[in-house]
SERO-4910 file (N, C-alpha, C, O; in steps of 0.05 Angstrom, whole numbers):
BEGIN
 pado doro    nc1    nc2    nc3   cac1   cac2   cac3    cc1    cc2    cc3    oc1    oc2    oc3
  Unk    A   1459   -474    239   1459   -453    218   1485   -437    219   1496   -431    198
  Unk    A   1497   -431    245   1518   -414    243   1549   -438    229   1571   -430    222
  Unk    A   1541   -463    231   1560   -479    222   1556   -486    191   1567   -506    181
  Unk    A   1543   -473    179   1539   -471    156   1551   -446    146   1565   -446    126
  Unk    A   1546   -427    157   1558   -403    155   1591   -401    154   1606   -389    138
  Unk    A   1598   -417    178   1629   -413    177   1635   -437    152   1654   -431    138
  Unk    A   1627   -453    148   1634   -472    118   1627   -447     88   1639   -446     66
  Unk    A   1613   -437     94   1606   -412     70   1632   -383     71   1643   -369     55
  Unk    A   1632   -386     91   1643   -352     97   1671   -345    108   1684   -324    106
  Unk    A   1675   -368    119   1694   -372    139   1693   -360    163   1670   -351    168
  Unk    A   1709   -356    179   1714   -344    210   1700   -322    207   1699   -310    185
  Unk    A   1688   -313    230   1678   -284    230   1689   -269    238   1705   -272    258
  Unk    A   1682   -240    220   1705   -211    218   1682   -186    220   1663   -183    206
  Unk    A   1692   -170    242   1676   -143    243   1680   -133    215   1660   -122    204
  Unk    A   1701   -134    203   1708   -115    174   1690   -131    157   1675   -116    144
  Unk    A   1686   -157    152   1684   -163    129   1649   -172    133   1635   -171    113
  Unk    A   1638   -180    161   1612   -188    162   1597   -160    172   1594   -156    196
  Unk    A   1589   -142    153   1577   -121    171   1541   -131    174   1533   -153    166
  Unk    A   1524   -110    189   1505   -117    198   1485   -126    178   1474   -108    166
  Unk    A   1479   -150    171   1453   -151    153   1479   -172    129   1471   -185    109
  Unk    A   1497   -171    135   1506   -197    122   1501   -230    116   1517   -244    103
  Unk    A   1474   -240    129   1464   -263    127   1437   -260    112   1422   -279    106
  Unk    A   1431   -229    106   1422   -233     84   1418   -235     58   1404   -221     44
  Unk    A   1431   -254     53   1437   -274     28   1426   -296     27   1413   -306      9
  Unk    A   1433   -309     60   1420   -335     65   1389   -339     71   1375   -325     85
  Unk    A   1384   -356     60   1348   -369     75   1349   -390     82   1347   -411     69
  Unk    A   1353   -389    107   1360   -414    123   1330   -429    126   1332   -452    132
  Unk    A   1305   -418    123   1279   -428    140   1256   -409    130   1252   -385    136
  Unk    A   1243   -424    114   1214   -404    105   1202   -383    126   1200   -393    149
  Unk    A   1197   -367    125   1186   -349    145   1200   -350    170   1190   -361    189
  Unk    A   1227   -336    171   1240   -350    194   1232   -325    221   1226   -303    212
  Unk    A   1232   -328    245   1234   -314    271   1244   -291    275   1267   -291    265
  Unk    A   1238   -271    284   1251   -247    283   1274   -250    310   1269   -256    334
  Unk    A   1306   -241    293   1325   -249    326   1336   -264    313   1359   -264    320
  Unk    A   1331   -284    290   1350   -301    278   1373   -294    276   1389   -298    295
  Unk    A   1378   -284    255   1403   -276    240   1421   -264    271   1444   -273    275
  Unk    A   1412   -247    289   1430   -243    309   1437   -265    325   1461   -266    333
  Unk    A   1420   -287    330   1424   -308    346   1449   -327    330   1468   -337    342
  Unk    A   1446   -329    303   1467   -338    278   1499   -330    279   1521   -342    277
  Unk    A   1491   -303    285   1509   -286    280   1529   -297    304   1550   -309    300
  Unk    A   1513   -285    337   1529   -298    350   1536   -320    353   1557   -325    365
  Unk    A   1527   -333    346   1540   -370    341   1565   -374    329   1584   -386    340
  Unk    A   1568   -359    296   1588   -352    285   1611   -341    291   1632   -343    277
  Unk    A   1608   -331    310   1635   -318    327   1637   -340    344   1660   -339    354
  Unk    A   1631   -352    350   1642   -375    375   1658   -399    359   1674   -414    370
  Unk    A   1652   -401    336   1658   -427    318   1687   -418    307   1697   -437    294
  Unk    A   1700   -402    308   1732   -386    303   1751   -412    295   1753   -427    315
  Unk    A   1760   -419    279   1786   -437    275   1779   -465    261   1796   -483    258
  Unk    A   1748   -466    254   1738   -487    242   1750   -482    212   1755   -459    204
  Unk    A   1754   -501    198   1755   -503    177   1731   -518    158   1718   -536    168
  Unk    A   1727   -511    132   1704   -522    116   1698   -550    124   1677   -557    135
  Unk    A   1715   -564    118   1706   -584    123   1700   -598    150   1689   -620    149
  Unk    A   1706   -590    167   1695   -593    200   1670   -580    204   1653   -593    216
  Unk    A   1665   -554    197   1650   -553    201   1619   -570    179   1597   -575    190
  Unk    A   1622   -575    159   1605   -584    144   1599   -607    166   1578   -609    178
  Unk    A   1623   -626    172   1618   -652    196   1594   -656    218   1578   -674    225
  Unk    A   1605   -614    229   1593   -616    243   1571   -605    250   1564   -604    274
  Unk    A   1551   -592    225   1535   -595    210   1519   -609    214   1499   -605    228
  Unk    A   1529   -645    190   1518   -661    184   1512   -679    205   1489   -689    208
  Unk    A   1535   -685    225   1523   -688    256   1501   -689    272   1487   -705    284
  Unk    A   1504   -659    267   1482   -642    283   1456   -648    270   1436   -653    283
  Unk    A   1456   -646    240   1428   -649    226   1412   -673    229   1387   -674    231
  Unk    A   1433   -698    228   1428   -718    229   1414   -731    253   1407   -755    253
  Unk    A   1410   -710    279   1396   -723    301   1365   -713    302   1349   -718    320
  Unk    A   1361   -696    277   1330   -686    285   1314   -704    269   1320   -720    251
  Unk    A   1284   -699    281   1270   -720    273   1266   -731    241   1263   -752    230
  Unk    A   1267   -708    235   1260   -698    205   1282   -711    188   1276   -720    165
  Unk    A   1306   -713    196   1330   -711    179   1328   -736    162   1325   -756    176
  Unk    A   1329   -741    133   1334   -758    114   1303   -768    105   1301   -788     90
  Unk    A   1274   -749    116   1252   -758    109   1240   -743     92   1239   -719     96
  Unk    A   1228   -755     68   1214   -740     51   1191   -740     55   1181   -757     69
  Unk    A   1177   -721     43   1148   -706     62   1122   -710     33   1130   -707     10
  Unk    A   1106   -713     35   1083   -714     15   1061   -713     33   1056   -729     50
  Unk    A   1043   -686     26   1015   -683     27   1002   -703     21   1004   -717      1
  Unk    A    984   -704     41    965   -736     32    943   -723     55    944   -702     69
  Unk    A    925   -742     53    896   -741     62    887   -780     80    887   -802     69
  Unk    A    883   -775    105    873   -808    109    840   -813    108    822   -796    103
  Unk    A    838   -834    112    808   -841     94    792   -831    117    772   -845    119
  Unk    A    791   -811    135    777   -792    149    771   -763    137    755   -747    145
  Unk    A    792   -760    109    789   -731    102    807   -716    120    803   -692    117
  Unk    A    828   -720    140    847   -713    150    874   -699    133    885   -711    114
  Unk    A    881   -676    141    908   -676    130    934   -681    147    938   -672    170
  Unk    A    956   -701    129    975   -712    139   1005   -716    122   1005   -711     98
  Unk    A   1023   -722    133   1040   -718    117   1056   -746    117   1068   -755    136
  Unk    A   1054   -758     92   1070   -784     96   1105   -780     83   1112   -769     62
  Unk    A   1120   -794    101   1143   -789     92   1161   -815     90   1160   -832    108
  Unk    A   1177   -819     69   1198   -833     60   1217   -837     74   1223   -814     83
  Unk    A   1232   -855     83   1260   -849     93   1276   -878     92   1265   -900     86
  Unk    A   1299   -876     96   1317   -901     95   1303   -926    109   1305   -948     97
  Unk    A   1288   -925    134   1281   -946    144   1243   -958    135   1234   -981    132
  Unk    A   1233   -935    134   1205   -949    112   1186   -925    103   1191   -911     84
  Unk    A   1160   -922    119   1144   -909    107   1133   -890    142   1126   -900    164
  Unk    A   1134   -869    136   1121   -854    170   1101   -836    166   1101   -821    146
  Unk    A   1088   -838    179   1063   -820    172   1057   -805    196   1054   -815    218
  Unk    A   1051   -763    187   1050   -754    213   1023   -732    218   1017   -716    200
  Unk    A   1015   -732    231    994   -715    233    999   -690    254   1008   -694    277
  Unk    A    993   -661    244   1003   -641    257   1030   -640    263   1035   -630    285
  Unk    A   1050   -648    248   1077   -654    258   1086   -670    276   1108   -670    287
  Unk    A   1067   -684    279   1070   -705    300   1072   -734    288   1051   -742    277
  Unk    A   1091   -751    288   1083   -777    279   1067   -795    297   1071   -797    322
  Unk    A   1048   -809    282   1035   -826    289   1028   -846    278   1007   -858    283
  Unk    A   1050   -856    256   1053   -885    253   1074   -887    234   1082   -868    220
  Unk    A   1087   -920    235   1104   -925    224   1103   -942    215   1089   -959    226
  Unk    A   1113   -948    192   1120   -979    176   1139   -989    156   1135   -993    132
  Unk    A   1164   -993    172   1186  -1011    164   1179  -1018    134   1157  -1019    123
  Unk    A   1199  -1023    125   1204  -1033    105   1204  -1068    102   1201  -1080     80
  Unk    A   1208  -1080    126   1207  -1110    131   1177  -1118    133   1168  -1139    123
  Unk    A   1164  -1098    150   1130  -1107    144   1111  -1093    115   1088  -1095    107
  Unk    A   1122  -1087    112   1114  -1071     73   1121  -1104     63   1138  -1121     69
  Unk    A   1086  -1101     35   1093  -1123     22   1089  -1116     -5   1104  -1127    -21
  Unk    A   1074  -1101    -13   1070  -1084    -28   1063  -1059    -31   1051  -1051    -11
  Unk    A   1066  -1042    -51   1059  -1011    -54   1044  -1010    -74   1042  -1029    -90
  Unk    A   1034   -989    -76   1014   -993   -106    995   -968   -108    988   -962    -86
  Unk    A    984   -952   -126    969   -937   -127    946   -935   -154    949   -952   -172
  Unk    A    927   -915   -156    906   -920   -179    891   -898   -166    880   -895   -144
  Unk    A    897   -880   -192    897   -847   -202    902   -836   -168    923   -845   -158
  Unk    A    887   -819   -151    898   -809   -129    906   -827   -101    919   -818    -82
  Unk    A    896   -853   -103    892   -862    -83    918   -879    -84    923   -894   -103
  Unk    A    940   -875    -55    965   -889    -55    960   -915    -31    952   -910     -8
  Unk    A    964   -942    -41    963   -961    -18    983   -979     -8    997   -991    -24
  Unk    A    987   -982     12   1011   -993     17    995  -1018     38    977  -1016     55
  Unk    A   1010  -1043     26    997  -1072     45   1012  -1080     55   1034  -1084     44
  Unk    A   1005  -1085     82   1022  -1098    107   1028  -1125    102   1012  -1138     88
  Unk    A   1061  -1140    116   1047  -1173    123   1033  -1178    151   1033  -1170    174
  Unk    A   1023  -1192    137   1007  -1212    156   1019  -1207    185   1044  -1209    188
  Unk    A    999  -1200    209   1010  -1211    234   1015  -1245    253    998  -1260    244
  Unk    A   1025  -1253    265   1011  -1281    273    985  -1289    283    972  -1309    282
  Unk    A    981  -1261    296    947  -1258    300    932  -1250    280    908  -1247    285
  Unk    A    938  -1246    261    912  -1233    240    912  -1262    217    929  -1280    214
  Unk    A    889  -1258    206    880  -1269    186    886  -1269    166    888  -1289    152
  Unk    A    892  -1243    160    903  -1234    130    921  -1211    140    928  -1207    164
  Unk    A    930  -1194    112    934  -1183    110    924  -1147    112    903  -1138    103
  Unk    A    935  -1138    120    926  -1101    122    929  -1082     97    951  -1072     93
  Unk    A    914  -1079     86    913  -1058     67    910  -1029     79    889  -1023     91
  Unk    A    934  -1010     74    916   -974     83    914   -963     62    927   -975     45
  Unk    A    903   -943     54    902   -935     32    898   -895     42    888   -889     63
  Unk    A    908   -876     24    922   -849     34    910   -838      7    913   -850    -14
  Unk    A    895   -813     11    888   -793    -18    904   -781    -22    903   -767     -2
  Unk    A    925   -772    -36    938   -747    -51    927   -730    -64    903   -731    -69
  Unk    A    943   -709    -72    939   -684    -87    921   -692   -112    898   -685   -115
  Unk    A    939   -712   -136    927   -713   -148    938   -741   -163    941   -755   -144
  Unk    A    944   -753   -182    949   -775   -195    985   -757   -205   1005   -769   -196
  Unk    A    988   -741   -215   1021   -738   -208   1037   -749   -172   1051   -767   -165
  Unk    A   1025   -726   -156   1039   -734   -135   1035   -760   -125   1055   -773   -120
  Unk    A   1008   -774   -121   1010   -800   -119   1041   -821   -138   1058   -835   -128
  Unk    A   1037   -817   -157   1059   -831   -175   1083   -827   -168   1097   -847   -166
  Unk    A   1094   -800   -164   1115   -789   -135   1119   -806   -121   1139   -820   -123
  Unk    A   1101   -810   -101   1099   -822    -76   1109   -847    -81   1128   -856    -70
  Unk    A   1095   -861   -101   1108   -887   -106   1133   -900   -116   1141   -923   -112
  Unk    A   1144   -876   -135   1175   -879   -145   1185   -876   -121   1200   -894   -112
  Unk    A   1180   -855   -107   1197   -850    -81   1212   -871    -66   1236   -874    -60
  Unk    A   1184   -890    -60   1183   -906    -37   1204   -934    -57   1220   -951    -50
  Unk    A   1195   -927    -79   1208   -950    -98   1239   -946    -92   1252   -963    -81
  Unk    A   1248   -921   -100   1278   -918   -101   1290   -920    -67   1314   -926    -63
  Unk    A   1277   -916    -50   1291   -907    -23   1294   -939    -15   1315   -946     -3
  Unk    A   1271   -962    -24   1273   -988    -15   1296   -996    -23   1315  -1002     -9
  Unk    A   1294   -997    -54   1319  -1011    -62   1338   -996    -57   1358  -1010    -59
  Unk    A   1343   -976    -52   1371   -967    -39   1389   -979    -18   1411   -989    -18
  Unk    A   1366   -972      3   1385   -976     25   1364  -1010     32   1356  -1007     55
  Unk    A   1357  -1028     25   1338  -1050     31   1356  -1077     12   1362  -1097     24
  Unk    A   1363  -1073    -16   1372  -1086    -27   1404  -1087    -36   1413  -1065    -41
  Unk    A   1421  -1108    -40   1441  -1110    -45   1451  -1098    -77   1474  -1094    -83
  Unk    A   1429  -1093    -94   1436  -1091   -116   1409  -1082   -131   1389  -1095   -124
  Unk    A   1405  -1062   -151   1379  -1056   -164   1371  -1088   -178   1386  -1104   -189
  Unk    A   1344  -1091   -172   1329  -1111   -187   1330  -1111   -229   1314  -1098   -242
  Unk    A   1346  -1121   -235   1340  -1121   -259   1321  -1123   -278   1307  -1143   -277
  Unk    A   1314  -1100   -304   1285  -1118   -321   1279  -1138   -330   1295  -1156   -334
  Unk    A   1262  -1140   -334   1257  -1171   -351   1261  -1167   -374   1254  -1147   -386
  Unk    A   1277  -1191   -386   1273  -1187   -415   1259  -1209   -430   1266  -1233   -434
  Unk    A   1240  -1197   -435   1212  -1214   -444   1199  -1195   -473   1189  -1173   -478
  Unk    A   1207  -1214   -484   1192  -1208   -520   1160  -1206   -508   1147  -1184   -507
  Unk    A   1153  -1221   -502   1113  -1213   -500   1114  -1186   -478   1097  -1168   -483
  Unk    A   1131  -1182   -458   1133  -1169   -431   1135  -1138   -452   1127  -1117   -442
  Unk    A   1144  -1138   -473   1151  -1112   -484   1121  -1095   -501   1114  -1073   -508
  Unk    A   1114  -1122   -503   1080  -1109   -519   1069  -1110   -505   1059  -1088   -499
  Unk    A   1061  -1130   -491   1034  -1141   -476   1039  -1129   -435   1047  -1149   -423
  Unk    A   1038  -1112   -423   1049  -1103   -400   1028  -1087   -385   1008  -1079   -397
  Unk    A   1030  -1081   -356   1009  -1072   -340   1023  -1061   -314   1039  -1072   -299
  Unk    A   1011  -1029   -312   1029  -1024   -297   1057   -994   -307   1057   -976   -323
  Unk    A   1073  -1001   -291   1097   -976   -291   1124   -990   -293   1130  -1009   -279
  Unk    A   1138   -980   -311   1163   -999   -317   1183   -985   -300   1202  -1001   -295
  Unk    A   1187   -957   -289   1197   -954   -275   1216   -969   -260   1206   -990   -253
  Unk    A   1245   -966   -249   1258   -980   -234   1284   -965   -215   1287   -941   -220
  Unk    A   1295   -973   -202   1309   -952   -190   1338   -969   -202   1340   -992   -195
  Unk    A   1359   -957   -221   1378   -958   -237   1406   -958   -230   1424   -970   -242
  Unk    A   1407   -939   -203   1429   -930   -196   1449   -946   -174   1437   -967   -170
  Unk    A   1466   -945   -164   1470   -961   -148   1465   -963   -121   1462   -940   -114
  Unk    A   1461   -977   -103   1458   -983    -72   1468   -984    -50   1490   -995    -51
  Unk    A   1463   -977    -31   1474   -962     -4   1496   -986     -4   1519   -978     -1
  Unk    A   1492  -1011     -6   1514  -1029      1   1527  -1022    -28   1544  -1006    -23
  Unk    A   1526  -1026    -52   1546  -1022    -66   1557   -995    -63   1581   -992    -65
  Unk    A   1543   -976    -59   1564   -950    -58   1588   -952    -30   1610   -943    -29
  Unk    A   1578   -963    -16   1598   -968     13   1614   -975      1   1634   -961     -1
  Unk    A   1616  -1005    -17   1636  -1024    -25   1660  -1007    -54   1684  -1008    -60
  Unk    A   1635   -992    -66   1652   -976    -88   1671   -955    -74   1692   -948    -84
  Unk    A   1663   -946    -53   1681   -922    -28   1700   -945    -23   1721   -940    -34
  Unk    A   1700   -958    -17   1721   -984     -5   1746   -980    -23   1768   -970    -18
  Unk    A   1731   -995    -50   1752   -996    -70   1768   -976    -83   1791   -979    -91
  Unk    A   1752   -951    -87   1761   -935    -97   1768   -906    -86   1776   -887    -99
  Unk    A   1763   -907    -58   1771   -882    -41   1800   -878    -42   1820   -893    -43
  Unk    A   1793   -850    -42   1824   -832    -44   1826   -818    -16   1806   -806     -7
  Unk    A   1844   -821     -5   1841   -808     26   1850   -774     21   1843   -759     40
  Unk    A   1860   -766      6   1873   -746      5   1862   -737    -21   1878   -732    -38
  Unk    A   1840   -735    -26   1821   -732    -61   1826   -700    -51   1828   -697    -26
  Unk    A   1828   -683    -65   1823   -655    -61   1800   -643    -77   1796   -646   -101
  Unk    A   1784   -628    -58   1749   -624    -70   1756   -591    -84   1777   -578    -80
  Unk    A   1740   -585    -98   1736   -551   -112   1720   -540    -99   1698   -537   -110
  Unk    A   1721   -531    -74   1689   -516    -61   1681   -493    -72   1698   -476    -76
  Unk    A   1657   -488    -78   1650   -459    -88   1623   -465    -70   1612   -486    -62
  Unk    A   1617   -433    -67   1583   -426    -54   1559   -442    -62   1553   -443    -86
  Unk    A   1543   -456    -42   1520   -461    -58   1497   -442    -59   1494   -418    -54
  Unk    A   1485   -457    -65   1456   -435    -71   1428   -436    -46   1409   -451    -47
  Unk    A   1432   -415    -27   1408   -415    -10   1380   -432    -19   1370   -418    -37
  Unk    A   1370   -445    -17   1344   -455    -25   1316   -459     -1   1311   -482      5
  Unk    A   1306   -444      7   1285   -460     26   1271   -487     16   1259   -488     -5
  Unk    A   1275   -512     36   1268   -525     29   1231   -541     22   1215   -535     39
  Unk    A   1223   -554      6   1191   -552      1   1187   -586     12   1203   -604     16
  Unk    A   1159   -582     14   1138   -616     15   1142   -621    -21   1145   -611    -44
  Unk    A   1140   -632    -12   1135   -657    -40   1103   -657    -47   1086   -669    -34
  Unk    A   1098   -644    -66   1070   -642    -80   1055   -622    -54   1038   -633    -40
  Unk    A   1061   -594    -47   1053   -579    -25   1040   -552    -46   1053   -533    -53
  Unk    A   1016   -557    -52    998   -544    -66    972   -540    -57    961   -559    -46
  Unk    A    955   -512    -60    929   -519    -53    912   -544    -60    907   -547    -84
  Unk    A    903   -562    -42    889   -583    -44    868   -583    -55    864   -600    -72
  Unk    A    845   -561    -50    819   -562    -64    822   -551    -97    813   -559   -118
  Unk    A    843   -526    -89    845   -520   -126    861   -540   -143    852   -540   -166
  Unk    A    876   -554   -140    892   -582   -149    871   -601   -158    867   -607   -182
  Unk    A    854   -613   -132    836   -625   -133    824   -625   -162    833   -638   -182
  Unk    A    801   -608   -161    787   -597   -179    802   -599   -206    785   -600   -224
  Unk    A    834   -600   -218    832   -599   -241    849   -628   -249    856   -633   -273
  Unk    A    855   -646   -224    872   -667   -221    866   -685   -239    844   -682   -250
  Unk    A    885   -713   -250    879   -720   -277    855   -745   -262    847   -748   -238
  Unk    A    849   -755   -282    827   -786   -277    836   -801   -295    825   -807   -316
  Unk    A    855   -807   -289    870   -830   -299    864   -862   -284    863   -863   -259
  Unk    A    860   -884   -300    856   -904   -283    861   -925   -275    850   -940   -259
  Unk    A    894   -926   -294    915   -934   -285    913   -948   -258    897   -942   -240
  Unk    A    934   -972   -255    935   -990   -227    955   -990   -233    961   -999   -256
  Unk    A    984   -976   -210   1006   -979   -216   1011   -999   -190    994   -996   -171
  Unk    A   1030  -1016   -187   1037  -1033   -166   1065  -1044   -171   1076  -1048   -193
  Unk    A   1075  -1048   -141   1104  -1057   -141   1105  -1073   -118   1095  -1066    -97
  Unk    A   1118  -1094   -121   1115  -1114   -113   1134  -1113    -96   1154  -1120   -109
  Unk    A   1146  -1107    -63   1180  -1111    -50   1188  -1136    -56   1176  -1157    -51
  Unk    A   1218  -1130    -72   1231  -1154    -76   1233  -1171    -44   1223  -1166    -21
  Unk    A   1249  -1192    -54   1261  -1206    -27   1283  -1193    -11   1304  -1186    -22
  Unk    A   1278  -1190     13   1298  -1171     30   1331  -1176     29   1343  -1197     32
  Unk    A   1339  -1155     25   1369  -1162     42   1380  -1189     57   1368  -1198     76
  Unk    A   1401  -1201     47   1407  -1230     59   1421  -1213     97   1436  -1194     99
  Unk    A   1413  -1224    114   1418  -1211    153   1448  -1202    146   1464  -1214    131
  Unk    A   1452  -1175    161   1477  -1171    158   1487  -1146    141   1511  -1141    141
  Unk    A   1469  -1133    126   1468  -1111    109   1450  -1095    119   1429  -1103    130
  Unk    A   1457  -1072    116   1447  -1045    121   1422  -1041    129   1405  -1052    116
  Unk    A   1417  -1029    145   1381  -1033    149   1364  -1051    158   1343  -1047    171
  Unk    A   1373  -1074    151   1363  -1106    159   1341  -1101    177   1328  -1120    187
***
């Protein structure tokens, strides 16, 4: 936090930071009493950083906690449990009390799929099993479920595929269809590496201005029973099928 501060503020100054000057920032919903002093002093130790070092070392730092790059969605397991399943570059994690307690790659994902609240995600096959594993997770309501599944849609083909899957172009495919046409559009962890390749400027000069404090939220983090109660009943079967993986040798693999 205090390396966020010196990327915001620069070096710290008795003249210019007087007491109660971090409040501007909201670093943390309901944060600890002692913060801002503990910040404070941090900020004086960081002297001679410049913005962009410190952002580095920041992003560094952020990048080793557990949490970092995972998206969070309220969900329910077929116990009536509350849990929080989360998205991230490598597959699907699911945690109870802040604790994770399970994982699943993106290499053993074979499909995703949901119908109105209920989100399911199917395993492959083990060498010991028979079939296949279906789990299946309650959400909020038939919005955040549908969330959950773009989510998982865009984060796969990101960093999983060499290139977004193209639509079909199918004259009957345009009337006759089932399902969410949805797709993720943009480009991919391997093409954006390769577009940095080609087109990096080593010496690009950035415009920094202040950003905007934000505490950050869950993804669909609403009262559950009042949600519940007015959630749609839609009966919709949305499903997505994981393309074929990454050829060995690309990102994530």
């Amino acid at each position: 936090l205090s390396l966020h501060c010196v990327a915001e503020l620069g070096d710290y100054s008795d003249s210019e930071h007087a007491p109660g000057y971090l409040s501007q920032f909201c670093f943390i919903p309901n944060p600890p009493q002692g913060l801002d002093k503990e910040v404070t002093k941090h900020h004086q130790q960081h002297s001679g950083l410049s913005p962009a070092q410190s952002e580095f070392n920041y992003l560094n730092t952020a990048r080793t906690l557990e949490l970092y790059g995972v998206e969070l969605h309220y969900a329910r397991d077929q116990s009536n449990t509350e849990i929080l399943i989360g998205v991230m570059s490598t597959g699907i994690v699911v945690y109870k009390n802040r604790v994770r307690i399970n994982c699943f790659p993106w290499l053993k994902i074979v499909k995703i799929s949901f119908k109105c609240k209920q989100f399911f995600v199917q395993l492959r096959r083990e060498v010991n099993e028979t079939r296949e594993t279906l789990l299946g997770f309650n959400m909020v309501n038939y919005r955040a479920c549908k969330n959950l599944w773009k989510t998982c849609v865009e984060h796969h083909t990101f960093f999983r595929l060499d290139r977004p899957v193209p639509p079909q172009k199918n004259f009957f495919a345009h009337y006759f269809t089932l399902g969410s046409k949805f797709r993720y559009c943009g480009r991919t962890e391997v093409q954006s590496v390769q577009y940095g390749k080609e087109k990096g400027i080593k010496d690009r000069v950035f415009a920094r201005s202040p950003s905007k404090p934000l505490a950050r939220k869950l993804m669909g983090g609403t009262d559950w029973e009042a949600v519940s109660r007015n959630s749609l009943s839609d009966e919709r079967l949305e499903t997505q099928s994981l393309p074929t993986r990454s050829p060995p040798g690309t990102p994530n693999q």
